[in-house]
C-alpha positions as CSV (number, residue, x, y, z in Angstrom):
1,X,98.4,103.3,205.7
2,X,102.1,103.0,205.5
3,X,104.8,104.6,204.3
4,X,107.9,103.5,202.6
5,X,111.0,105.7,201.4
6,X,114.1,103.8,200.1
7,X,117.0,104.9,198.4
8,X,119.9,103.0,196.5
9,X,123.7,103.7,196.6
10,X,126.1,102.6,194.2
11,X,126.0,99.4,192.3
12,X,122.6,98.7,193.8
13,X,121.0,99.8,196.8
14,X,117.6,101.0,198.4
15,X,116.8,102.9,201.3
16,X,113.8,103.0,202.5
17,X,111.1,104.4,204.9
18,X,108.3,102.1,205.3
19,X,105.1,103.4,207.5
20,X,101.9,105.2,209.0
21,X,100.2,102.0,208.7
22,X,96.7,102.1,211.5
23,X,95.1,98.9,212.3
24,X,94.8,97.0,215.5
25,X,98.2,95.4,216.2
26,X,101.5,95.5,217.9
27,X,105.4,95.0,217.8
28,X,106.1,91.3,218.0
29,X,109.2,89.9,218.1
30,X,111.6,89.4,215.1
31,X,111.4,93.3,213.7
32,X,108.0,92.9,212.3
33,X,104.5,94.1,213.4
34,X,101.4,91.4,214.2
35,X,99.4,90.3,216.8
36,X,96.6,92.4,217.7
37,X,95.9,95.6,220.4
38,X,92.4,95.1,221.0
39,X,90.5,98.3,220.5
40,X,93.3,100.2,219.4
41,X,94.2,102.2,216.0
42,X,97.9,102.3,215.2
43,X,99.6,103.9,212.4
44,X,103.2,101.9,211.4
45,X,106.5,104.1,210.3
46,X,109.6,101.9,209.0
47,X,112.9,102.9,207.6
48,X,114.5,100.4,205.7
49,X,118.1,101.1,204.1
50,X,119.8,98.7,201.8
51,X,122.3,97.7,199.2
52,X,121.7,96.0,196.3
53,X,123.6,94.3,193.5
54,X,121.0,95.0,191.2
55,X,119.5,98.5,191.3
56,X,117.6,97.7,188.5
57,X,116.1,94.8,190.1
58,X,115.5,96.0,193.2
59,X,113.7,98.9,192.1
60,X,111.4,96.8,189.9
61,X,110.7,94.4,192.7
62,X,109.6,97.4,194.9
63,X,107.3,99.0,192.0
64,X,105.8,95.0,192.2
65,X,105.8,95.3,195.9
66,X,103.9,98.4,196.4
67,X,101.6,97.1,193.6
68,X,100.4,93.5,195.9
69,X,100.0,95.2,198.8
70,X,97.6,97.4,197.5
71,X,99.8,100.8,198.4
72,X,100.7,103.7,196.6
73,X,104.4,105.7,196.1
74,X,104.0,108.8,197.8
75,X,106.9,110.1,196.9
76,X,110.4,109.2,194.9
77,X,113.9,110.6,194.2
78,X,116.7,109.2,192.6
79,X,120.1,110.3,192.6
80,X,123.2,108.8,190.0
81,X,126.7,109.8,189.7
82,X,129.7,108.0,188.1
83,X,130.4,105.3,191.0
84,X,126.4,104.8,192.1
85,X,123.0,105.1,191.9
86,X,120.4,105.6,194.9
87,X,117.0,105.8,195.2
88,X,114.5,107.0,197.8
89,X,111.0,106.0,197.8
90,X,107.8,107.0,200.1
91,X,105.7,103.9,200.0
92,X,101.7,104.1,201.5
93,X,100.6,100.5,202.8
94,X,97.5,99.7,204.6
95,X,97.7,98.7,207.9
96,X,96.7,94.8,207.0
97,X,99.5,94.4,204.4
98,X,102.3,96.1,206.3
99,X,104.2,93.1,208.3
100,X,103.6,91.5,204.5
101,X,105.0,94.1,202.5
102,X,108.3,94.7,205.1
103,X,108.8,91.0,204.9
104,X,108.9,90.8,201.1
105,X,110.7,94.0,201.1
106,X,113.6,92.7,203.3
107,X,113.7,89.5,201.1
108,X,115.1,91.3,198.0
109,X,118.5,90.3,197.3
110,X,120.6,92.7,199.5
111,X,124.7,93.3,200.9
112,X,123.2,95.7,203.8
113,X,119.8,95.7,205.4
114,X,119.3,98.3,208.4
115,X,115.8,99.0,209.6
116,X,113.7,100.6,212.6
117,X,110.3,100.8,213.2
118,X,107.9,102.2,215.1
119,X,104.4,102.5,215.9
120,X,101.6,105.7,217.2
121,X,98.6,105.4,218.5
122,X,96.1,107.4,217.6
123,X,93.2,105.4,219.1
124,X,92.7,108.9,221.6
125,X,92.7,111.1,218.3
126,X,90.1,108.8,217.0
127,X,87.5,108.7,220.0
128,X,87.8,112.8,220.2
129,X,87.4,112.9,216.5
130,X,84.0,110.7,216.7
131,X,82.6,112.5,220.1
132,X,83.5,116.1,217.9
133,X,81.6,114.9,214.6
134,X,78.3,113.8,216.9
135,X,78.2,117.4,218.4
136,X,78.8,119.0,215.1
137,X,75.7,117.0,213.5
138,X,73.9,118.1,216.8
139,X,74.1,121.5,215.7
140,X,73.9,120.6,212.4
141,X,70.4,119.0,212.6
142,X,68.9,122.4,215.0
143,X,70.7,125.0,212.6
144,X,68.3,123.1,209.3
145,X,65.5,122.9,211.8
146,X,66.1,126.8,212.1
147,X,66.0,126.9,208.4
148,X,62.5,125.5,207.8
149,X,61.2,127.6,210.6
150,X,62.8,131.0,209.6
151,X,60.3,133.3,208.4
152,X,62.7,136.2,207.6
153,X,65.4,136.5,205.0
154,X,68.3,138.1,207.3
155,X,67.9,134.7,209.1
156,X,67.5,132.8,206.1
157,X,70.6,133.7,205.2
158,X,72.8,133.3,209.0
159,X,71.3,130.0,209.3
160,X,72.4,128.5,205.6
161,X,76.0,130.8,206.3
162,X,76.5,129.1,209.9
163,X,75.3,125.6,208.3
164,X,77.6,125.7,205.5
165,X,80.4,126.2,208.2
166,X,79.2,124.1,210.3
167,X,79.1,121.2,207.0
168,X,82.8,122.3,206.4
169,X,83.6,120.9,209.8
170,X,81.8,117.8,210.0
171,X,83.4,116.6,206.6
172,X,86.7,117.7,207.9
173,X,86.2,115.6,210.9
174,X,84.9,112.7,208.8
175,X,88.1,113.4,206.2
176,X,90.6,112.8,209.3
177,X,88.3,110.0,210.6
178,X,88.5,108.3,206.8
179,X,92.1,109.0,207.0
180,X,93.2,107.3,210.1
181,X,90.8,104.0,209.6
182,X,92.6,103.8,206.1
């Protein structure tokens, strides 16, 4: 997923972060992400400040934004005094609709457009994650085999206590795996 915060000054203007996008991809040229990192899981972060003429506009074309590429606002503020008004949003993209979704964010109508992006791999994370949730299942499987084989109730009850944490953990793991495949 990625992430977008943006926030308008004055007469119109958003600021923006845009990121923690994961797919397979990498910087190309031009300020956007594409092309592909075989084997690898990448989570995208952008910042995106600009100024608008039309706050009102602006704000509604990032609502429709965040809307098409499938995302979800994280987070908002919005701050208005007497000369301006500003805005700052923290937009969740998947991975596949990020370069999309920075591209039609930079096309609304704008005076001032700064950006930077970045990306982390957490392909490493990943693998660990995987090679901890098969040993957890491991133990998993012998502690219900324990189970059925237990014959007293003191270790009736260890075995279901250590299972239960042992089920804590391996949804955890899957929880982080869900996450970062998102």
């Amino acid at each position: 997923y990625g992430h977008a915060n943006s926030a308008s000054p004055s007469s119109g203007g958003v600021r923006g972060e845009s990121g923690a996008a994961e797919a397979p991809a990498a910087p190309a040229a031009g300020g956007t992400f594409s092309g592909t990192a075989e084997g690898r899981m990448l989570i995208y972060t952008a910042n995106v400040t600009m100024e608008v003429e039309s706050y009102a506009d602006a704000y509604t074309e990032i609502q429709n934004l965040i809307h098409l590429s499938g995302g979800y606002l994280a987070n908002f503020s919005e701050q208005t005094n007497d000369k301006e008004r500003s805005a700052r949003f923290t937009i969740k993209v998947p991975a596949q609709g990020f370069d999309g979704f920075m591209q039609r964010l930079e096309q609304i109508p704008n005076t001032k457009l700064n950006r930077s992006m970045s990306a982390q791999d957490v392909t490493e994370e990943f693998v660990d994650l995987e090679a901890r949730l098969s040993a957890k299942q491991v133990v998993e499987a012998r502690y219900i085999e324990y189970m059925e084989k237990a014959s007293r109730a003191e270790d009736l009850i260890r075995y279901t206590n250590e299972l239960a944490a042992i089920q804590e953990e391996i949804e955890r793991l899957k929880g982080r795996m869900r996450y970062l495949q998102a």
